[in-house]
C-alpha positions as CSV (number, residue, x, y, z in Angstrom):
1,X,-40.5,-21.2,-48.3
2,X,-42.8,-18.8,-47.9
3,X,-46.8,-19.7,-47.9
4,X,-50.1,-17.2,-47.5
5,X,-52.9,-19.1,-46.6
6,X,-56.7,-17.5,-46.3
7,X,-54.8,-14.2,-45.4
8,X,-57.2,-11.1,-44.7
9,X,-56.7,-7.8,-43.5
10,X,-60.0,-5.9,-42.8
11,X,-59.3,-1.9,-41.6
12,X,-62.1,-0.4,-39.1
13,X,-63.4,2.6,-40.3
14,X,-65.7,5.4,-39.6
15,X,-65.9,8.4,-37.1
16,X,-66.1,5.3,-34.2
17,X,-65.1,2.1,-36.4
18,X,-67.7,0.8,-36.9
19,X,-67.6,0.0,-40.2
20,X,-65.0,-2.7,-41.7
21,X,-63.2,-2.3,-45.0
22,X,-62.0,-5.4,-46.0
23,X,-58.6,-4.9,-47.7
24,X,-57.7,-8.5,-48.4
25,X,-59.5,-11.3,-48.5
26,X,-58.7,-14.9,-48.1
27,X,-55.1,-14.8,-50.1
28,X,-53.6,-18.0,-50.6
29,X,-50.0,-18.2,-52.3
30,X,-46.7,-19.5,-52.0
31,X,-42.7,-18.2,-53.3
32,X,-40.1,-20.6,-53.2
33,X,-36.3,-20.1,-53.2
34,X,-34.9,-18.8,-56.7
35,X,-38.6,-18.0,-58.0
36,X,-40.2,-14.4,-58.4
37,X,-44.0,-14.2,-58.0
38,X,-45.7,-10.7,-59.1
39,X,-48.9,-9.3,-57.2
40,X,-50.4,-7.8,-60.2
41,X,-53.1,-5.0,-59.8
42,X,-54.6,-1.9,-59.6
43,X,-53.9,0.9,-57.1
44,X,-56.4,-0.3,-54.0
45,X,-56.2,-4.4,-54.7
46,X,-54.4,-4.9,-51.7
47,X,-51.0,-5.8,-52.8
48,X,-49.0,-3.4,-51.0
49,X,-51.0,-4.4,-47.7
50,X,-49.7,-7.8,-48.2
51,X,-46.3,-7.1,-48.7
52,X,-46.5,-5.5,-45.5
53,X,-47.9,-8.0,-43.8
54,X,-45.5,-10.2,-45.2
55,X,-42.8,-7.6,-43.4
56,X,-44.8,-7.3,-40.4
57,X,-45.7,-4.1,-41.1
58,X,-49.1,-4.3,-40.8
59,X,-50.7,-7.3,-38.5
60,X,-53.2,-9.5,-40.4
61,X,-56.6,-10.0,-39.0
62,X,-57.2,-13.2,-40.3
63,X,-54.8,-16.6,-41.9
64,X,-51.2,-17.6,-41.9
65,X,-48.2,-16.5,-43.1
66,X,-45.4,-19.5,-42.5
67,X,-42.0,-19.4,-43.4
68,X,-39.7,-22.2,-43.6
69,X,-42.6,-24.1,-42.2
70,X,-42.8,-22.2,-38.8
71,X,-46.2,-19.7,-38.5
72,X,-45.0,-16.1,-38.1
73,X,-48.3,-14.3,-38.4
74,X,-47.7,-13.5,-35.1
75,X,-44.5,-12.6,-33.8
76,X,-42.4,-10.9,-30.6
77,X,-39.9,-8.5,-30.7
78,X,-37.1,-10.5,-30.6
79,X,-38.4,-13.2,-32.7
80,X,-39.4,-10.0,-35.6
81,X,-35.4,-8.9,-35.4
82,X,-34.7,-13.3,-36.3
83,X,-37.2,-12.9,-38.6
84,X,-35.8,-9.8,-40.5
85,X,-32.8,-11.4,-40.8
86,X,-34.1,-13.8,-43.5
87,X,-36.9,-11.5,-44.8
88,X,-36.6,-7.9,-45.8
89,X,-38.5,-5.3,-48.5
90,X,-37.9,-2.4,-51.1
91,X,-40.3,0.4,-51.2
92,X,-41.5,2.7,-54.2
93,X,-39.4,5.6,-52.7
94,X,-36.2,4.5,-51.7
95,X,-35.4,8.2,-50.4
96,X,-37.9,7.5,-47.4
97,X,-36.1,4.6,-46.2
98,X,-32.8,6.9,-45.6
99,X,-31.8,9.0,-43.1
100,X,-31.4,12.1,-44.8
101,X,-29.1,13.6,-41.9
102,X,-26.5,10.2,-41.9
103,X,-24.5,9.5,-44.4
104,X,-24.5,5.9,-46.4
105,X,-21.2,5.0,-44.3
106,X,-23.1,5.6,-41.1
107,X,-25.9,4.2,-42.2
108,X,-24.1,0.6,-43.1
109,X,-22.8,1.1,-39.5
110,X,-26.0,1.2,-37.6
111,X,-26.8,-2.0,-39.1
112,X,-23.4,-3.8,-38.2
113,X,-24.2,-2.4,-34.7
114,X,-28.0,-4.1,-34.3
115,X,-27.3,-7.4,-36.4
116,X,-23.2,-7.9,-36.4
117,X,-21.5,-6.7,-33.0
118,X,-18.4,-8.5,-33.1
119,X,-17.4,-8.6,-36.3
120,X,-14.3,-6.7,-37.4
121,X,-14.0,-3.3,-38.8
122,X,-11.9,-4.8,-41.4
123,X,-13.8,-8.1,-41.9
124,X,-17.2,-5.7,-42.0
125,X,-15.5,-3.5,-44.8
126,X,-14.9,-6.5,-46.6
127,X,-18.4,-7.5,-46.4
128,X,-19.6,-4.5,-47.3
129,X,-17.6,-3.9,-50.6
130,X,-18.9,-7.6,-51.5
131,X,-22.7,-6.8,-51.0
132,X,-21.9,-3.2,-53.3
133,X,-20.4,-4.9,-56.0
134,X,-23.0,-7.4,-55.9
135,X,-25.2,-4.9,-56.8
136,X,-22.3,-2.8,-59.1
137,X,-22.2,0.3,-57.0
138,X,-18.3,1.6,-56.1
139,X,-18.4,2.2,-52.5
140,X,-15.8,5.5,-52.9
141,X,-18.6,6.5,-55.3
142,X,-21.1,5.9,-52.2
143,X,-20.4,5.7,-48.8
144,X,-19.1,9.4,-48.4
145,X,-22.4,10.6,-49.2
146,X,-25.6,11.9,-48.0
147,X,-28.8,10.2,-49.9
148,X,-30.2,13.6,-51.7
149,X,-27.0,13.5,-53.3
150,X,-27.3,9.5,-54.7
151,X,-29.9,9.2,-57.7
152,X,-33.1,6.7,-57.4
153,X,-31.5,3.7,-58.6
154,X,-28.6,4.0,-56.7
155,X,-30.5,4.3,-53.3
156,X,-32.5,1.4,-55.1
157,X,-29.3,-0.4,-55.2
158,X,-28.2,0.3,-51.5
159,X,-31.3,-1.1,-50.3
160,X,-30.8,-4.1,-51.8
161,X,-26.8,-4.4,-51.1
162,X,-28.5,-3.7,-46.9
163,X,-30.4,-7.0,-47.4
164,X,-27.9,-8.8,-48.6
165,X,-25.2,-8.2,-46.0
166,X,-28.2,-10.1,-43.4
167,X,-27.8,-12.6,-46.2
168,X,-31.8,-12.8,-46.3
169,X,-33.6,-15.6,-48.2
170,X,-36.9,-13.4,-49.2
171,X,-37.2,-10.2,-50.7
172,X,-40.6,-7.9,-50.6
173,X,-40.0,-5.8,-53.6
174,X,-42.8,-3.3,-53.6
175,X,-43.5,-0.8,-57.1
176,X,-39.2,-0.9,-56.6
177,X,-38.9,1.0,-60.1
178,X,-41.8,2.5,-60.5
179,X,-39.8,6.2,-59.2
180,X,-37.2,5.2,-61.8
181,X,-36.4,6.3,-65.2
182,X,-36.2,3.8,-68.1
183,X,-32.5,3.4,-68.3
184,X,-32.2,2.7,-64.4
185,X,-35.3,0.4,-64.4
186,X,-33.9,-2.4,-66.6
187,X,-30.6,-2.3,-64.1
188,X,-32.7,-3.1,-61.1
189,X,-34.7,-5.8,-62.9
190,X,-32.0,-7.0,-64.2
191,X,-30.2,-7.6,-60.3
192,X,-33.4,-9.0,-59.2
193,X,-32.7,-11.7,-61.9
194,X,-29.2,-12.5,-61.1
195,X,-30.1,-12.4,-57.0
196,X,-33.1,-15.2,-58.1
197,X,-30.5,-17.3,-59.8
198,X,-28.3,-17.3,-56.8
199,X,-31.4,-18.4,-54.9
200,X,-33.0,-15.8,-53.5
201,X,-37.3,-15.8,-53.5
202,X,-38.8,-12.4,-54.9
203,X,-41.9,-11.4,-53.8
204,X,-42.5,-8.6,-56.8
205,X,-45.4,-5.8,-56.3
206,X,-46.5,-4.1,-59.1
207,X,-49.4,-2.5,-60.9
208,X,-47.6,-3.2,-64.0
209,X,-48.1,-6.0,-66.4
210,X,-45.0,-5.5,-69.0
211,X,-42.6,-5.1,-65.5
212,X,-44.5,-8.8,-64.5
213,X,-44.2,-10.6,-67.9
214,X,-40.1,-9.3,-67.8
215,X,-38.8,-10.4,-64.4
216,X,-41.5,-13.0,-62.6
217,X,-41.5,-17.4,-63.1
218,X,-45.3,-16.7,-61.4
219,X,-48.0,-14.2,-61.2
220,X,-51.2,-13.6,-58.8
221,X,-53.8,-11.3,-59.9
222,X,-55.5,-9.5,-57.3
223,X,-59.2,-7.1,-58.0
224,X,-60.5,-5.5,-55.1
225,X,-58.6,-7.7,-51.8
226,X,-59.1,-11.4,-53.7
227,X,-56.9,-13.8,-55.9
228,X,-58.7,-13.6,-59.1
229,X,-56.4,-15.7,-61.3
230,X,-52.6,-17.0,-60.8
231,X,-50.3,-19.3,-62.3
232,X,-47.0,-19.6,-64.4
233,X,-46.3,-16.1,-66.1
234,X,-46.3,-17.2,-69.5
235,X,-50.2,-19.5,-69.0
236,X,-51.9,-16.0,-67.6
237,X,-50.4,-14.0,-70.2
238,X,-51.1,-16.1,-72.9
239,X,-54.5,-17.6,-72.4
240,X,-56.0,-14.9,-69.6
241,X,-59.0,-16.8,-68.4
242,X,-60.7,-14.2,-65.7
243,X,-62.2,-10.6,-67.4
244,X,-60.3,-8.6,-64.9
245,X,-56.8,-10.2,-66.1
246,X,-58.0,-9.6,-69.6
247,X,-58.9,-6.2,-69.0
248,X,-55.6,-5.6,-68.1
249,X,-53.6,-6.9,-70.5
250,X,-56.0,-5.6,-73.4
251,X,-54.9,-2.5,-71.8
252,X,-51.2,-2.6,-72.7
253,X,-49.9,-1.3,-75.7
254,X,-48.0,-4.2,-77.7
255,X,-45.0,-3.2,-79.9
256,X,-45.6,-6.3,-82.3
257,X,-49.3,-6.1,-82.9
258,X,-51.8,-2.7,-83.9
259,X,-54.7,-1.6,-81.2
260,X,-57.2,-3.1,-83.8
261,X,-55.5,-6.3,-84.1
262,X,-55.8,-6.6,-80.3
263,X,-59.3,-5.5,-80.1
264,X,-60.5,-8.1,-82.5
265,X,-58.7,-10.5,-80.0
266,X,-60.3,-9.5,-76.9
267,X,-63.4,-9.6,-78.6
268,X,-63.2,-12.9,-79.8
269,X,-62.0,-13.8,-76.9
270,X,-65.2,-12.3,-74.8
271,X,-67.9,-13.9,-77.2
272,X,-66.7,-17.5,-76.5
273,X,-66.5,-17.1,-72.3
274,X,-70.0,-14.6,-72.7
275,X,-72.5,-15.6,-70.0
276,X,-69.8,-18.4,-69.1
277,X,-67.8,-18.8,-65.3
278,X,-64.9,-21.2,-65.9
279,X,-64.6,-21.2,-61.9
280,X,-68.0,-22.3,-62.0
281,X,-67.9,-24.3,-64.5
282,X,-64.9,-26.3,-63.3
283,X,-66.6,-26.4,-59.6
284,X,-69.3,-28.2,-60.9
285,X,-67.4,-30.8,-63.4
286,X,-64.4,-31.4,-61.3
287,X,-66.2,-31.5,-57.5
288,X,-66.0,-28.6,-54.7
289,X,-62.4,-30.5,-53.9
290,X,-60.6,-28.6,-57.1
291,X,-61.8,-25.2,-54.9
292,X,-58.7,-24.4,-53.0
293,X,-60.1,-21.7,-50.9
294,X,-63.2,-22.2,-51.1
295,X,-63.0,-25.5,-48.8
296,X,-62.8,-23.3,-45.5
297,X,-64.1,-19.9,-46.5
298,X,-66.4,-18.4,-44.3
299,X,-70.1,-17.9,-44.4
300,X,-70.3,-21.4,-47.0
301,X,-72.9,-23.6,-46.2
302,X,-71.4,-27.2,-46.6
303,X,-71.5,-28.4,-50.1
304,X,-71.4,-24.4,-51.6
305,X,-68.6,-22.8,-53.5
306,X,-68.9,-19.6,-52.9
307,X,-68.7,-16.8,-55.2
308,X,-65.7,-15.0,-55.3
309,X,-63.6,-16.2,-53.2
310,X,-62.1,-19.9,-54.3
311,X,-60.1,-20.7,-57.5
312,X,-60.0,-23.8,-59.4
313,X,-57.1,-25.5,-61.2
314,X,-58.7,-25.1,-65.2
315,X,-55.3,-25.5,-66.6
316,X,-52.4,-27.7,-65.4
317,X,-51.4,-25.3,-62.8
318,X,-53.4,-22.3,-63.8
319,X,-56.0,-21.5,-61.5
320,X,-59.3,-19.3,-61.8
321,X,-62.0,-17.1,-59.6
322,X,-65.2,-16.6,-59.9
323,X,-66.0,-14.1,-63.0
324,X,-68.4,-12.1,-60.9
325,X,-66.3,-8.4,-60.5
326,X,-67.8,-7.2,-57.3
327,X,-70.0,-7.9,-54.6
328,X,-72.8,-6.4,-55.9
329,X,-72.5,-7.5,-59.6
330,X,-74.0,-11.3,-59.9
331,X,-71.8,-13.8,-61.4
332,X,-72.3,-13.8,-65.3
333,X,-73.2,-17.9,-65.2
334,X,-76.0,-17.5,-62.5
């Protein structure tokens, strides 16, 4: 359904711009219908500048973005308004996406007026009490209010019920409960789930793991703008094959194991791969063909897989980067 493909986003900076910071580089990933992929990372890895490029927020400066096989990286007015129709996001802070001077009524209202013209009063009341009690919210409870007097989830909620009256097939969720107190955060996952069952694709942002592990069938890593590992949930989590994704998860508390018991793992885990690249290593057994990116990246002399940037399939769909952490850090295998 949807499918990133060598997508970067570089931001000119400077007093004059004349110096580039390159915010994404050369993303490649895919969400189909009824799956939820995570963007796992650290504050500053670049996955909330996807999501918005995803949304058209942000224009990309380089790659493709298609959905349902037609290239949108580009689009018009007109054709963005189509386009939202089938594609729409949550933010972290669902009070910024309200009006605080409308009401929720009014603010259903303004959306039957852009997207839904002619339909009914009563047929759009209908409609609307459908897409709340999709996502359980009374609409006596709601629609007579202003949005400082809703709670975080509930505005969380309302969001979600907006995007499913446009009956939209992909959903940017971007650090949705990360404003959220624990109670209200397992509601939200929780109708995330059901929507994926009824079909719907989930693109899910977050900087946390646990959150990824609960709601997601995929997950992409990102350090520092790249793709440093992805594949099904329960093969990164399991068996993390990059340092960065094992820094990470080493950094989690676990309920069913002590600190020391996951110490001793990581560092068992770190002697066998020390001075080791399984992205090289797999490069060079398996052929430059098994580097996915790495076929068309830039500045690759023919025959070179280039640090960094391509991943390789070391597992049955579980694919790996280059071990080397940062641009000025050498790859531990050279």
């Amino acid at each position: 359904m949807l499918t990133l493909n060598q997508l970067d986003k570089v931001y000119k900076t400077g007093t004059f711009g004349t110096s580039d910071l390159h915010a994404v580089r050369q993303v490649s990933l895919d969400v189909q219908r009824g799956e939820v992929v995570s963007l796992i990372g650290e504050s500053g890895s670049g996955k909330s500048t996807i999501g918005k490029m995803v949304l058209h927020l942000l224009d990309s400066t380089g790659g493709t973005i298609t959905f349902d096989g037609r290239d949108v990286t580009k689009l018009g007015f007109r054709a963005r308004r189509d386009y939202y129709r089938k594609v729409q996001g949550v933010f972290q802070d669902p009070f910024s996406s309200f009006n605080p001077i409308y009401k929720v009524d009014r603010t259903f209202e303004t959306l039957r007026q852009s997207y839904f013209p002619k339909v009914s009063g009563g047929e759009w009341r209908s409609r609307l009490e459908d897409a709340l009690a999709a996502v359980t919210l009374e609409p006596d409870d709601i629609l007579g209010k202003y949005p400082h007097q809703l709670s975080g989830g509930q505005l969380q909620r309302l969001l979600i019920a907006r995007a499913l009256l446009l009956d939209i097939e992909l959903l940017v969720a971007d650090e949705v409960i990360s404003m959220l107190d624990a109670s209200t955060r397992i509601d939200v996952l929780n109708l995330l789930g059901e929507l994926k069952g009824r079909g719907l694709g989930i693109l899910f942002v977050t900087h946390d793991l646990s959150l990824g592990n609960y709601v997601s069938d995929r997950v992409v890593i990102l350090y520092k703008g790249r793709v440093v590992e992805r594949g099904d949930t329960s093969a990164v989590f399991d068996d993390p094959l990059h340092p960065y994704t094992r820094d990470l998860l080493a950094s989690v508390p676990h309920l069913d194991r002590t600190w020391e018991e996951v110490e001793a793992e990581e560092a068992e885990r770190t002697r066998r791969l020390a001075g080791r690249c399984l992205y090289h290593e797999a490069a060079a057994a398996q052929g430059r063909s098994l580097g996915e990116e790495a076929a068309s990246a830039e500045g690759s002399a023919p025959g070179e897989v280039p640090d960094g940037v391509g991943l390789v399939e070391y597992a049955p769909g579980h694919f790996v980067g280059c071990f080397r952490k940062a641009a000025e850090a050498p790859c531990p295998a050279a």
